[in-house]
DSSP file (Angstrom, degrees, kcal/mol; ACC not computed):
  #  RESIDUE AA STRUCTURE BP1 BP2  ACC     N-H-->O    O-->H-N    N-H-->O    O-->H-N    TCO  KAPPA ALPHA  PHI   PSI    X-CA   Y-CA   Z-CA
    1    1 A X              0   0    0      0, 0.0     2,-0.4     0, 0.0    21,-0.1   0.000 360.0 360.0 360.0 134.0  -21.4   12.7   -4.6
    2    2 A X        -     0   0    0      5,-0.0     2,-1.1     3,-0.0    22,-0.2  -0.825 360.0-123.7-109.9 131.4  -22.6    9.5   -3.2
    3    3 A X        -     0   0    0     -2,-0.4     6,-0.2     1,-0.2     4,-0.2  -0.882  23.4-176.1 -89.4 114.3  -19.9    7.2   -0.9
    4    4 A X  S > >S+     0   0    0     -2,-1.1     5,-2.2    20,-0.2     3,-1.0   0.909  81.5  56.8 -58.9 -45.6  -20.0    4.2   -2.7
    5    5 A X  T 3 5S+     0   0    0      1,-0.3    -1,-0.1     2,-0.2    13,-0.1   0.768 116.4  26.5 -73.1 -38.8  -17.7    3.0    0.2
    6    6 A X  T 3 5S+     0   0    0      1,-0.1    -1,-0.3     2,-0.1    -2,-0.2   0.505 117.8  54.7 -87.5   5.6  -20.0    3.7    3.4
    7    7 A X  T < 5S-     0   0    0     -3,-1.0    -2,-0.2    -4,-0.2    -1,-0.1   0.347 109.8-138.1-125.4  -1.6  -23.3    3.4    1.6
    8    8 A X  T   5 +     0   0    0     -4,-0.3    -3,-0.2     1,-0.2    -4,-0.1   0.807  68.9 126.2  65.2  11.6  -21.3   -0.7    0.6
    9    9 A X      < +     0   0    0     -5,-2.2    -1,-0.2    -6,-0.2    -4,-0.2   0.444  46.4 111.9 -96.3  20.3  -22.6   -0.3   -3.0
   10   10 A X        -     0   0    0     -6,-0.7    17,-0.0     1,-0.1    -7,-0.0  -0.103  66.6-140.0 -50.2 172.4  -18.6   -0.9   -4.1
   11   11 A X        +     0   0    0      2,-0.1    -1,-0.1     0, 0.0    16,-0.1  -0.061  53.9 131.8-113.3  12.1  -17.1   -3.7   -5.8
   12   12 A X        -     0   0    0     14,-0.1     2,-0.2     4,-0.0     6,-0.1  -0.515  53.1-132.0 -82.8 154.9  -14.0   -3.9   -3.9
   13   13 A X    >   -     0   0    0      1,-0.1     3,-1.0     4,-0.0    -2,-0.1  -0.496  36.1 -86.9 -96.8-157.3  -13.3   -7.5   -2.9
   14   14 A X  T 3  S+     0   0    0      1,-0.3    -1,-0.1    -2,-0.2    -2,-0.0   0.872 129.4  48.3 -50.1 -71.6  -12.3   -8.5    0.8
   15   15 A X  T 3  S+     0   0    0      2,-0.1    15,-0.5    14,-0.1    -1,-0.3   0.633 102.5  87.3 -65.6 -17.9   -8.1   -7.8    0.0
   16   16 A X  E <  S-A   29   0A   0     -3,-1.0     2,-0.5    13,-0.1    13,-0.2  -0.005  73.0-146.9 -61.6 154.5   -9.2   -4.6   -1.4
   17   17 A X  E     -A   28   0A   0     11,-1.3    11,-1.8     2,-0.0     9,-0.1  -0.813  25.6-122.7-141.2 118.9   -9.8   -1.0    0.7
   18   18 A X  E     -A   27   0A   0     -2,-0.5     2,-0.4     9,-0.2     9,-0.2  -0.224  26.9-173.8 -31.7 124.9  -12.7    1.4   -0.6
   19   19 A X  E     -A   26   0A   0      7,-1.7     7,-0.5     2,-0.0     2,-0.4  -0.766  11.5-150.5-143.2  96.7  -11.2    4.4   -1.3
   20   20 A X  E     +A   25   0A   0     -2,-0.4     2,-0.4     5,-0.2     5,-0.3  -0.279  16.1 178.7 -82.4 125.5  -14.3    7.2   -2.3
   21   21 A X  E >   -A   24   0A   0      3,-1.7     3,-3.2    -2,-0.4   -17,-0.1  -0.835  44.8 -75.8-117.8 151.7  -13.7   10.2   -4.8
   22   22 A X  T 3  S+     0   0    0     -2,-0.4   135,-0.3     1,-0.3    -1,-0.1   0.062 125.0  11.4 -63.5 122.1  -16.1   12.9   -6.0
   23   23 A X  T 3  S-     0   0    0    133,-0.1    -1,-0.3    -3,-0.1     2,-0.2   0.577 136.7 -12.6 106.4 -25.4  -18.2   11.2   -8.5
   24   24 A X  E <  S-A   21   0A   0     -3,-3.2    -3,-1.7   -22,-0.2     2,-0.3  -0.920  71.4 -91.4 155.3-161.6  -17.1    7.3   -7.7
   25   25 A X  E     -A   20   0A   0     -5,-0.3     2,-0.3    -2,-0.2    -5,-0.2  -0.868  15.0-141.6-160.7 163.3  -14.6    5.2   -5.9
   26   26 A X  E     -A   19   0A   0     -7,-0.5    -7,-1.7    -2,-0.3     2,-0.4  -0.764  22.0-135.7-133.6 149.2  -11.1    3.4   -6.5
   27   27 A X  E     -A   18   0A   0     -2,-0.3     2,-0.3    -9,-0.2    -9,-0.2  -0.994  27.1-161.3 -62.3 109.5  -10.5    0.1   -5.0
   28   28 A X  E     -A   17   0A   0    -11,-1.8   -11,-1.3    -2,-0.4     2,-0.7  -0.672  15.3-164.6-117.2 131.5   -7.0   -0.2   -3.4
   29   29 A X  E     -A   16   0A   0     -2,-0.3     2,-0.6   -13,-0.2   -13,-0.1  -0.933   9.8-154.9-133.2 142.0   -4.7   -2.9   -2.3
   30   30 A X        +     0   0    0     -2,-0.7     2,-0.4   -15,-0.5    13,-0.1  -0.912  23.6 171.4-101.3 119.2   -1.9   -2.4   -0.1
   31   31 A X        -     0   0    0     -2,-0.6     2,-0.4    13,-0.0    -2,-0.0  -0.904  25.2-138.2-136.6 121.8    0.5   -5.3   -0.9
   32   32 A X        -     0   0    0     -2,-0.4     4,-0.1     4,-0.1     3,-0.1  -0.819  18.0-114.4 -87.7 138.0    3.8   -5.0    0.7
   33   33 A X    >   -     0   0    0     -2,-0.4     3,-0.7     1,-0.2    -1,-0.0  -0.369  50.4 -72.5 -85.3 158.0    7.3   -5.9   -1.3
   34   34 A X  T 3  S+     0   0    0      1,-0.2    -1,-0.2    -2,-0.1     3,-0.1   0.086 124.5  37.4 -33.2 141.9    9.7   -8.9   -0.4
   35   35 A X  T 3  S+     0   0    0      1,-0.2    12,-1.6    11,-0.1     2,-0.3   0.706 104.9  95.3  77.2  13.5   11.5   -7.7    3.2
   36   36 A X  E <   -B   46   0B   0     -3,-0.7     2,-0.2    10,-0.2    10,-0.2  -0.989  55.6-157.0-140.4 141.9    8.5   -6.1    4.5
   37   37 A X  E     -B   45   0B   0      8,-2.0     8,-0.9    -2,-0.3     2,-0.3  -0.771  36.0-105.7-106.3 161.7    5.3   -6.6    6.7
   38   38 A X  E     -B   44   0B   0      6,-0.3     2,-0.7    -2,-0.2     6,-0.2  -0.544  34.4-177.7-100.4 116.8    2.3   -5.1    6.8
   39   39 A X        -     0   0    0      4,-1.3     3,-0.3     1,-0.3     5,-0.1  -0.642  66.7 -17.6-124.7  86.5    2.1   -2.5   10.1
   40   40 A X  S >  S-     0   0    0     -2,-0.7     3,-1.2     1,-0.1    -1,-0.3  -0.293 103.0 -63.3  90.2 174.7   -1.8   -0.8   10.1
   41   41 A X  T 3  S+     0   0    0      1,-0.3    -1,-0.1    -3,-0.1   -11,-0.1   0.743 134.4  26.3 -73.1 -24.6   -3.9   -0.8    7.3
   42   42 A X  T 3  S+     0   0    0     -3,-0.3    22,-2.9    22,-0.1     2,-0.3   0.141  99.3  89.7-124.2  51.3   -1.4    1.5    5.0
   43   43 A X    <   -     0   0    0     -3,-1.2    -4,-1.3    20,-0.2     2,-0.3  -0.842  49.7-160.7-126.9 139.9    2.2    1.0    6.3
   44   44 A X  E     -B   38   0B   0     -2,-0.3    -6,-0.3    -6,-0.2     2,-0.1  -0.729  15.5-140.5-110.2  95.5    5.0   -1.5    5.4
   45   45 A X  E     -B   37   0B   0     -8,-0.9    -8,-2.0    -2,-0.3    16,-0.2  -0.376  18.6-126.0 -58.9 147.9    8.1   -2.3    7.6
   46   46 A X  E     -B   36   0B   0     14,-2.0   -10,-0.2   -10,-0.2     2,-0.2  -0.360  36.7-134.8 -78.3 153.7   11.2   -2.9    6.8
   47   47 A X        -     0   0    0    -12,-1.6     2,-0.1     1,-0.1    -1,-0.1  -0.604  49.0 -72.5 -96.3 167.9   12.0   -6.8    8.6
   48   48 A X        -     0   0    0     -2,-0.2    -1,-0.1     1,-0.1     7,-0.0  -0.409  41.8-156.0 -79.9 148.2   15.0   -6.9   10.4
   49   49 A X    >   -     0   0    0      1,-0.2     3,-2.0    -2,-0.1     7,-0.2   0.591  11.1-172.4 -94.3   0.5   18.1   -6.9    8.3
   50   50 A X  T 3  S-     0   0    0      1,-0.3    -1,-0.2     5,-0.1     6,-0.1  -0.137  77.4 -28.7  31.5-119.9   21.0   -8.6   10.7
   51   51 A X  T 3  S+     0   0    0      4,-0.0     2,-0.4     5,-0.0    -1,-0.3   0.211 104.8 120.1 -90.3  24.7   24.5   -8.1    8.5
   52   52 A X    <>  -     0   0    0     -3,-2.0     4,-1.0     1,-0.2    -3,-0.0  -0.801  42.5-173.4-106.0 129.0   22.7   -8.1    5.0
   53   53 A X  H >> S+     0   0    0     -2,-0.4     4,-1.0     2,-0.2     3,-0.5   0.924  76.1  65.3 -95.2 -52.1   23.7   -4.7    3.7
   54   54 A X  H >4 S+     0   0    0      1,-0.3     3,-4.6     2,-0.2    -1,-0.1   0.860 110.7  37.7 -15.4 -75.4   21.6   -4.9    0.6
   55   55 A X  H >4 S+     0   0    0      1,-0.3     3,-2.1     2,-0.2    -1,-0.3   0.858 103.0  67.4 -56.9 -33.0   18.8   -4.9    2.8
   56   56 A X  H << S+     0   0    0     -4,-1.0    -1,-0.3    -3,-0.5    -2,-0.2   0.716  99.6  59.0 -63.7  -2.4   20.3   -2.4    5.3
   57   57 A X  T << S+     0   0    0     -3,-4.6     2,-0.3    -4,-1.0    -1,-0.3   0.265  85.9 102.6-116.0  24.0   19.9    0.3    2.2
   58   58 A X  S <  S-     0   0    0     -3,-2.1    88,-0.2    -5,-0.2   -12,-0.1  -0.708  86.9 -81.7 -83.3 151.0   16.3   -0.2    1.9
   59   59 A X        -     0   0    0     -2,-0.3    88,-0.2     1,-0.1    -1,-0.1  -0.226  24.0-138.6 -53.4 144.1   13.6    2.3    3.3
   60   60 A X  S    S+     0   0    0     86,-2.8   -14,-2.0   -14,-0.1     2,-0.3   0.849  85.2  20.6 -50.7 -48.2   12.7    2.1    6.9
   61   61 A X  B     -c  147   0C   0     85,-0.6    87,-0.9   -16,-0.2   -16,-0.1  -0.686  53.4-155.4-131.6 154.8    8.9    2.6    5.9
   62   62 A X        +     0   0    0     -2,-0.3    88,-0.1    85,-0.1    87,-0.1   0.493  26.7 179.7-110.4  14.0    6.3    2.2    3.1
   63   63 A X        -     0   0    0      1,-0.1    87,-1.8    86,-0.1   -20,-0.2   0.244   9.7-158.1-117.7 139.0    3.5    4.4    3.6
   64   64 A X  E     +d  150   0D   0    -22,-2.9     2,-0.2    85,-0.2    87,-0.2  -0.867  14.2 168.2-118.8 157.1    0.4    4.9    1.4
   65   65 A X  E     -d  151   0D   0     85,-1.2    87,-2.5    -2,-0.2     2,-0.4  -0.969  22.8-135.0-158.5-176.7   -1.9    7.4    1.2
   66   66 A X  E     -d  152   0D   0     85,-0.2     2,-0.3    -2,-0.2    87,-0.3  -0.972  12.6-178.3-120.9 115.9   -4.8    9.0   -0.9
   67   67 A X  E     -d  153   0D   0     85,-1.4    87,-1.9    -2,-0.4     2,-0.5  -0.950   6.5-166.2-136.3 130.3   -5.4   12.3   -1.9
   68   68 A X  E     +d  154   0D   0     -2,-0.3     2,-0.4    85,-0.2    87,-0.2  -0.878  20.1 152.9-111.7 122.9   -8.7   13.4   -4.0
   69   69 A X  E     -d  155   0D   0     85,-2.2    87,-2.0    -2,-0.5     2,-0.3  -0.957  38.5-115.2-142.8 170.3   -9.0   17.0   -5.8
   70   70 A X  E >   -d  156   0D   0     -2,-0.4     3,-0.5    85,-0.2    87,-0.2  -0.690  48.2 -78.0-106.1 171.3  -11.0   18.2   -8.9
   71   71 A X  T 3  S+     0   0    0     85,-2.3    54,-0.2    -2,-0.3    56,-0.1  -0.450 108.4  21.6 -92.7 138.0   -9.4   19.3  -11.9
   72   72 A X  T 3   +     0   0    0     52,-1.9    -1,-0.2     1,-0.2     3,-0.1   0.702  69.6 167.7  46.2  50.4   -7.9   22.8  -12.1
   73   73 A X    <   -     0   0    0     -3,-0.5    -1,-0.2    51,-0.2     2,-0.1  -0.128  44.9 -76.6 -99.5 149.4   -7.6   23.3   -8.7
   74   74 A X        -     0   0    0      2,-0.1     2,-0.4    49,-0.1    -1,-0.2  -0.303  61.3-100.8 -57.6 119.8   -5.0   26.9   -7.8
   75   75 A X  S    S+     0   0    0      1,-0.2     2,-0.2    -2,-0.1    48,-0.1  -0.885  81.5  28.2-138.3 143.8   -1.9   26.6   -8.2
   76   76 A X  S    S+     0   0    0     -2,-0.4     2,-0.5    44,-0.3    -1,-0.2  -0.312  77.0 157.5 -93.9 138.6    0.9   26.1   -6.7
   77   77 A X  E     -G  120   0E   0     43,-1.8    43,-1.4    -2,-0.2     2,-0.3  -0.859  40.5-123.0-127.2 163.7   -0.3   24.6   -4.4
   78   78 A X  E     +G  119   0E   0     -2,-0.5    41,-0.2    41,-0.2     3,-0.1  -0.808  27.1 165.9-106.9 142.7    0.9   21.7   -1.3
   79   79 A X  E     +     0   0E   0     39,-4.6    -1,-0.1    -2,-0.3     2,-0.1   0.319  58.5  26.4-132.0  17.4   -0.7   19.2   -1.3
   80   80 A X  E     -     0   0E   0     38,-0.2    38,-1.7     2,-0.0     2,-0.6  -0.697  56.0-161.5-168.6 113.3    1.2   16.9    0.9
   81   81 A X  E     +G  117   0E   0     36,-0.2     2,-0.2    -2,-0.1    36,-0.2  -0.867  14.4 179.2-117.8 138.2    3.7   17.6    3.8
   82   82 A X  E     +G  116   0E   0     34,-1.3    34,-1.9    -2,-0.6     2,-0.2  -0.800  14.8 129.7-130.6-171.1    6.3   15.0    5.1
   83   83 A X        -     0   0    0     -2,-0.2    32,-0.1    32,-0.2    31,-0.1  -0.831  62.0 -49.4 165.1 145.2    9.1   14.7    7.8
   84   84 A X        -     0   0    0     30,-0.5     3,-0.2    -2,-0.2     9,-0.0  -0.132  48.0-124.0 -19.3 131.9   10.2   12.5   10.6
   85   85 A X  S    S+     0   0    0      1,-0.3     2,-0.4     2,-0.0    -1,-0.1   0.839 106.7  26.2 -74.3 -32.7    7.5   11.4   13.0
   86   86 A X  S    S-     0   0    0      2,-0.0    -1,-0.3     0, 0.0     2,-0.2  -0.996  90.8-139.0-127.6 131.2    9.4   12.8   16.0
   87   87 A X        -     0   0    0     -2,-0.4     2,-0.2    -3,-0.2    27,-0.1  -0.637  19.0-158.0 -88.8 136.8   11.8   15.6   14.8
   88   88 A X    >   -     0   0    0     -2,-0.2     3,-0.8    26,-0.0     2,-0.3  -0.895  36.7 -96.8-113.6 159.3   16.1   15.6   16.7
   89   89 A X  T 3  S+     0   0    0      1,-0.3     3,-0.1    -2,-0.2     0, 0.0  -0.544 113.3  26.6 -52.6 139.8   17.9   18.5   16.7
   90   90 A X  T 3  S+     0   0    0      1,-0.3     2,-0.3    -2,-0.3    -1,-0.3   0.693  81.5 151.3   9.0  50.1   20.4   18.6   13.7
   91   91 A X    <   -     0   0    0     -3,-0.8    -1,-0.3    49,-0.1    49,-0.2  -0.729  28.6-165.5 -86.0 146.1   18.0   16.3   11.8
   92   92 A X        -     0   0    0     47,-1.0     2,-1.1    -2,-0.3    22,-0.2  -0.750   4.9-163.5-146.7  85.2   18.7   17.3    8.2
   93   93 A X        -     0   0    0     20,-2.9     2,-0.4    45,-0.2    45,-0.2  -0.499  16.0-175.0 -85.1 123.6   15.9   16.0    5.0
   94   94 A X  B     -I  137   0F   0     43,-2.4    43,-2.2    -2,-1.1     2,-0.3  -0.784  13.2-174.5 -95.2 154.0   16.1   15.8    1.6
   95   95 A X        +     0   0    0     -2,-0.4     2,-0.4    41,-0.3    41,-0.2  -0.934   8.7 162.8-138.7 122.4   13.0   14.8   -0.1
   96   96 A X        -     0   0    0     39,-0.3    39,-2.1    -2,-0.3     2,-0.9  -0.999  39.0-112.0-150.0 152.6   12.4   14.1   -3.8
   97   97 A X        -     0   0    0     -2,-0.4    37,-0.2    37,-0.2     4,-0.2  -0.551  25.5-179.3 -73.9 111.1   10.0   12.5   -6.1
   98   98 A X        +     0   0    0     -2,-0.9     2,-0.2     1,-0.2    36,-0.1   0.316  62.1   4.4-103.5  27.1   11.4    9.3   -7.8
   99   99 A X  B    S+E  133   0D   0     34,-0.8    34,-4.2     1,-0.0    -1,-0.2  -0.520 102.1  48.4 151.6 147.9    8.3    8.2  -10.1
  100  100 A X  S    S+     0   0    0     32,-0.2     3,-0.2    -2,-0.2    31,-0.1   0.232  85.2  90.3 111.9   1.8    5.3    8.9  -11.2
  101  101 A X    >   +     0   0    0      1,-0.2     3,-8.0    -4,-0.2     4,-0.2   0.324  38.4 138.1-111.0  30.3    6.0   12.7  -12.2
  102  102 A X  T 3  S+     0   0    0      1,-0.3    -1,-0.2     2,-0.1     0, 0.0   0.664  72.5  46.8 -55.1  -9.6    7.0   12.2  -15.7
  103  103 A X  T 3  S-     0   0    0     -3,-0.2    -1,-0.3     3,-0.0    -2,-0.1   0.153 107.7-112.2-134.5  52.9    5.1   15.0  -16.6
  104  104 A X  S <  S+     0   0    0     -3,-8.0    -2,-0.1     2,-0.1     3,-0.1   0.708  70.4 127.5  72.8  26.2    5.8   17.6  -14.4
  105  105 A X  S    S+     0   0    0     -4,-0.2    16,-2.2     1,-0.2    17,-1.0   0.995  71.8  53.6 -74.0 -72.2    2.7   18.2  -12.3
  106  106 A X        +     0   0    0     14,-0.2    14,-0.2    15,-0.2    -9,-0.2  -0.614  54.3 168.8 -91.6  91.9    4.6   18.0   -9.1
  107  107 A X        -     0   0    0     -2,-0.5    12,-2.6    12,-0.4     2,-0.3  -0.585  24.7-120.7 -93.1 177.8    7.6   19.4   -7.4
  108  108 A X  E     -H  118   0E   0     10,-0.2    10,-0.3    -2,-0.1     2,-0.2  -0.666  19.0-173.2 -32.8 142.1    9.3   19.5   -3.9
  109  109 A X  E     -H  117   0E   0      8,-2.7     8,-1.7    -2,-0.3     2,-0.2  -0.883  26.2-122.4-164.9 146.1   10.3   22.3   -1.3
  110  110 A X  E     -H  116   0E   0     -2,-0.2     6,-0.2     6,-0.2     3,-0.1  -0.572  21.1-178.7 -77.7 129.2   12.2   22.4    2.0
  111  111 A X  S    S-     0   0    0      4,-3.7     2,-0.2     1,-0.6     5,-0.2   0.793  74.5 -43.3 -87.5 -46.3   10.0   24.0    5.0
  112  112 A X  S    S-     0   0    0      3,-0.8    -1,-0.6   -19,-0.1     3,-0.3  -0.801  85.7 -61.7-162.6-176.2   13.0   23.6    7.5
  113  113 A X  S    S+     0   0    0     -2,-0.2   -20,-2.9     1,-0.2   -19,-0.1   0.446 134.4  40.1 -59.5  -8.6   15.5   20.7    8.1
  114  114 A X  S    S+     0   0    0    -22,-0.2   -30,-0.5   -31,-0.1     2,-0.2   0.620 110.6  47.1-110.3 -35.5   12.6   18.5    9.1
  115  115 A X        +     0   0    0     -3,-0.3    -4,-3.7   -32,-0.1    -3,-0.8  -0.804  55.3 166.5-134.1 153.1    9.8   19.1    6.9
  116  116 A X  E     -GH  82 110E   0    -34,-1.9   -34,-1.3    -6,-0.2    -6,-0.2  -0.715  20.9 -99.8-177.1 140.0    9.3   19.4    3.6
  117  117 A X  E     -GH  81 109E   0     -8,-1.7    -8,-2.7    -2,-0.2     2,-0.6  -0.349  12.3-157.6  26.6  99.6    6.9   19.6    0.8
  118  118 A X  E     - H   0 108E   0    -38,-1.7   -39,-4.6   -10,-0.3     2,-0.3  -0.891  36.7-169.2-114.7  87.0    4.7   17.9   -2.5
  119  119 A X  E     -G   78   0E   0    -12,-2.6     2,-0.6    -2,-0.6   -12,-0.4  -0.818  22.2-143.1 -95.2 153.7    3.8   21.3   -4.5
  120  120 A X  E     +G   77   0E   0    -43,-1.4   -43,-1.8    -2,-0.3   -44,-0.3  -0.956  29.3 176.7-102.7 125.3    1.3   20.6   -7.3
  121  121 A X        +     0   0    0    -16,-2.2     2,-0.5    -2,-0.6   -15,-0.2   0.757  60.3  47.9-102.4 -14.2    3.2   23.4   -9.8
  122  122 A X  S    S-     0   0    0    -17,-1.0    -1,-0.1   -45,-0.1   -50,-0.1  -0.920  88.6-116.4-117.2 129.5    0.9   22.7  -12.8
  123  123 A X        -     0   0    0     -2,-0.5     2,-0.3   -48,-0.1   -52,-0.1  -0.208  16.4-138.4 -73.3 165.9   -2.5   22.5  -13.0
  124  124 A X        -     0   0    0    -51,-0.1   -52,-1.9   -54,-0.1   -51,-0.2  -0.892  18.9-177.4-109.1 134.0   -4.3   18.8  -14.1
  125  125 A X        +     0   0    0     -2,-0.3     2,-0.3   -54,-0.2   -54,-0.1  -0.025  63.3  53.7-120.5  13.1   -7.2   20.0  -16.5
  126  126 A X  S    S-     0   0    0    -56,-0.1     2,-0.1     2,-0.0   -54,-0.1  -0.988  93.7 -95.2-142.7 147.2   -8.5   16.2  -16.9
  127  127 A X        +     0   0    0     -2,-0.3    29,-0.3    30,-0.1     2,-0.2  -0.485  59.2 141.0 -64.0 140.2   -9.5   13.5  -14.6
  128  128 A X  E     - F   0 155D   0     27,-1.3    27,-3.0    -2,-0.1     2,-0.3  -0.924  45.2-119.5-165.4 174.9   -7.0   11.1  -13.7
  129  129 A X  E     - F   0 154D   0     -2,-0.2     2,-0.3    25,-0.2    25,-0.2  -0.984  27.2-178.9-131.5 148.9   -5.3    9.0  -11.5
  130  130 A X  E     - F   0 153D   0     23,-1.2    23,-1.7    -2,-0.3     2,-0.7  -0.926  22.6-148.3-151.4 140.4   -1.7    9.1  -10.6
  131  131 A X  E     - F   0 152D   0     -2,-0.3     2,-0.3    21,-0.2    21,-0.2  -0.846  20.8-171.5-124.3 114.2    0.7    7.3   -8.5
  132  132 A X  E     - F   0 151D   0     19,-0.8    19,-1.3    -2,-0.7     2,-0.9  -0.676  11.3-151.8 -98.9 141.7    3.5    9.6   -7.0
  133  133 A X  E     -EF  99 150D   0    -34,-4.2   -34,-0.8    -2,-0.3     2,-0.3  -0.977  12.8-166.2-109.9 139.4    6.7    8.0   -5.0
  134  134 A X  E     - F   0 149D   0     15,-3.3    15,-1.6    -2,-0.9     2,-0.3  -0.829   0.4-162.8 -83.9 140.4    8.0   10.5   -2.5
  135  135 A X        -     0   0    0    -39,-2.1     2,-0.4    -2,-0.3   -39,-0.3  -0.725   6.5-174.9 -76.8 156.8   11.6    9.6   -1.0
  136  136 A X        -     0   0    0     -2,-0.3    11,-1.6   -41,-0.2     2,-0.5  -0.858   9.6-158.2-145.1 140.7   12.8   11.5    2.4
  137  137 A X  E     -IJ  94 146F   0    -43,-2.2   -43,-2.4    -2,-0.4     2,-0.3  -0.945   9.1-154.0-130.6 102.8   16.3   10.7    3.5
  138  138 A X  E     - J   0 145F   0      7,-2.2     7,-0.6    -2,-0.5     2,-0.5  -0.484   9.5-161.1 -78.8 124.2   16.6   11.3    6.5
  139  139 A X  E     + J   0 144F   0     -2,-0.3   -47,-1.0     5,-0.2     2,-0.5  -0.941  19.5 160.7-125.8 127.4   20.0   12.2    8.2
  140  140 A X  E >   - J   0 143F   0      3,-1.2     3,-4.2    -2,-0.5     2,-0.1  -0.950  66.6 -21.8-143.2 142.7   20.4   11.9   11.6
  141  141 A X  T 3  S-     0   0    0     -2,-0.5     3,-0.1     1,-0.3   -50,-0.1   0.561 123.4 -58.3  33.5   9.8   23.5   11.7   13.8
  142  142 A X  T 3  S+     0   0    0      1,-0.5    -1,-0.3    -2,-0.1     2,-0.2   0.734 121.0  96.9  89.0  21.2   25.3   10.6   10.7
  143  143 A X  E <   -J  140   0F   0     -3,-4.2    -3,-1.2     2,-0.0    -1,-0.5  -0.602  58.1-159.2-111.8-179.9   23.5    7.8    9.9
  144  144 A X  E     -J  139   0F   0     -5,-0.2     2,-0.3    -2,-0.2    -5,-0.2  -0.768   6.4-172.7-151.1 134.8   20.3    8.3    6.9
  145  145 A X  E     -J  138   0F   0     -7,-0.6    -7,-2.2    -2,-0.3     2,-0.3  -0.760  18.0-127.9-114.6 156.8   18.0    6.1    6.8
  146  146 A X  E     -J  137   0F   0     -2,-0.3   -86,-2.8   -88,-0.2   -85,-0.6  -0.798  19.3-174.3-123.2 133.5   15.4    6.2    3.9
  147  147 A X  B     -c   61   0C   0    -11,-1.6     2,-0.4    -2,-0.3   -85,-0.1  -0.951  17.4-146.2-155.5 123.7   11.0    6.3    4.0
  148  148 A X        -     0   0    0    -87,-0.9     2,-0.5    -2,-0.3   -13,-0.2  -0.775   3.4-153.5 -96.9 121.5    8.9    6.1    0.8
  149  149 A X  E     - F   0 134D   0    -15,-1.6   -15,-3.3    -2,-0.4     2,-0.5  -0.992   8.7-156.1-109.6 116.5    5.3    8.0    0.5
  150  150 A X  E     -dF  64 133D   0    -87,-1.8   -85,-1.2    -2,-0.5     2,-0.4  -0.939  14.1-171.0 -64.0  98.1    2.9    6.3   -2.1
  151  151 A X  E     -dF  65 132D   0    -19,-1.3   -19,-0.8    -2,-0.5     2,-0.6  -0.755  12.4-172.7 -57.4 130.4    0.7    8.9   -3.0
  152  152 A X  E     -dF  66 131D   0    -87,-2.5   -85,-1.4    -2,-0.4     2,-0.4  -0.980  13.6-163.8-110.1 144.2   -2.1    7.9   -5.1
  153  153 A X  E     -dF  67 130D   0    -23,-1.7   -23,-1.2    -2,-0.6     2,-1.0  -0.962   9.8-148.6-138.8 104.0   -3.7   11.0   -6.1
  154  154 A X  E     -dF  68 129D   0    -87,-1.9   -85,-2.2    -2,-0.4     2,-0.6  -0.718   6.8-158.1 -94.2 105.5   -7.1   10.8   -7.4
  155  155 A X  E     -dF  69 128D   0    -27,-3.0   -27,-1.3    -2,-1.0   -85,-0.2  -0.813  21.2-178.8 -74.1  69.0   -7.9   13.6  -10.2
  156  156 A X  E      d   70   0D   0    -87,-2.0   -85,-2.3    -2,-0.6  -133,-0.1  -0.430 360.0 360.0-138.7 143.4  -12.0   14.2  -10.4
  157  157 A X              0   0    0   -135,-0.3   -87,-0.1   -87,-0.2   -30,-0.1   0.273 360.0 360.0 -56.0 360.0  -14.0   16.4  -12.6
C-alpha cells in the first residue's frame, strides 16, 4: 500500500482532507449543517441556541471519523467505542445507529452507563464504503443532551 496522502500523489482539492486506505485513498470534506461551526479539523458545534427550542433539541456535537478494514474481517467484532468525554456519576447512555445500516452489518452494545459500543455483527465480503450515523443520548442530572458519530467506514480488499 502506497499513502497517496503523505507521498501528495492525491487528488483531493484544498476543502478536501486525504483520507488513505489499503490499496488507494478517499477524499473527505467535513461540511458542517445550518446551526453549527466547525471546532478542529473533524468536529461541529452546536451555536448557541438562546430560547429557540427547536434548536435546543439538536446534538451538542458532530464528530467525524474514519475507519479502514479489509473484507472478511472476524466477527463480531467492535469497531468503534463512544461515551462522554468526561464520564459523572449517575451518567446514564443510550446509543443507537440512525442511518446507514440498512443492511445489517452493524449493531450496538452497552459497556457500562457511560460507554458503549459499534459491533460489526456480519461480515462485509466486498469492498465498500459506508457512512454509519451513531446517536448517544446522554442523560445527565436530568437533562439529555444528544452527540452524533459520522463514521465513514472504508471496506478494502
Amino acid at each position: 500500500d502506497i499513502d497517496e496522502c503523505v507521498a501528495e500523489s492525491h487528488n483531493c482539492s484544498f476543502n478536501e482532507t486525504c483520507f488513505n486506505i489499503q490499496g488507494g485513498f478517499r477524499c473527505l470534506s467535513l461540511e458542517c449543517p445550518e446551526n453549527y461551526r466547525k471546532s478542529g479539523d473533524t468536529r461541529c458545534e452546536r451555536l448557541p441556541c438562546n430560547e429557540n427550542k427547536e434548536c435546543q433539541s439538536l446534538p451538542l456535537r458532530i464528530t467525524y471519523y474514519h475507519l479502514s478494514f479489509p473484507t472478511n474481517i472476524q466477527v463480531p467484532t467492535d469497531i468503534f467505542r463512544m461515551g462522554p468525554s468526561n464520564a459523572v456519576p449517575g451518567d446514564k447512555i443510550q446509543l443507537s445507529i440512525i442511518s446507514g445500516n440498512q443492511e445489517g452489518f452493524f449493531t450496538t452494545k452497552k459497556v457500562n452507563n457511560h460507554s458503549g459500543l459499534v459491533v460489526m455483527q456480519r461480515q462485509i465480503t466486498e469492498p465498500r464504503d459506508l457512512l454509519l450515523t451513531i446517536q448517544m443520548r446522554l442523560s445527565r442530572h436530568g437533562t439529555v443532551n444528544t452527540s452524533i458519530a459520522k463514521l465513514f467506514i472504508f471496506v478494502s480488499a
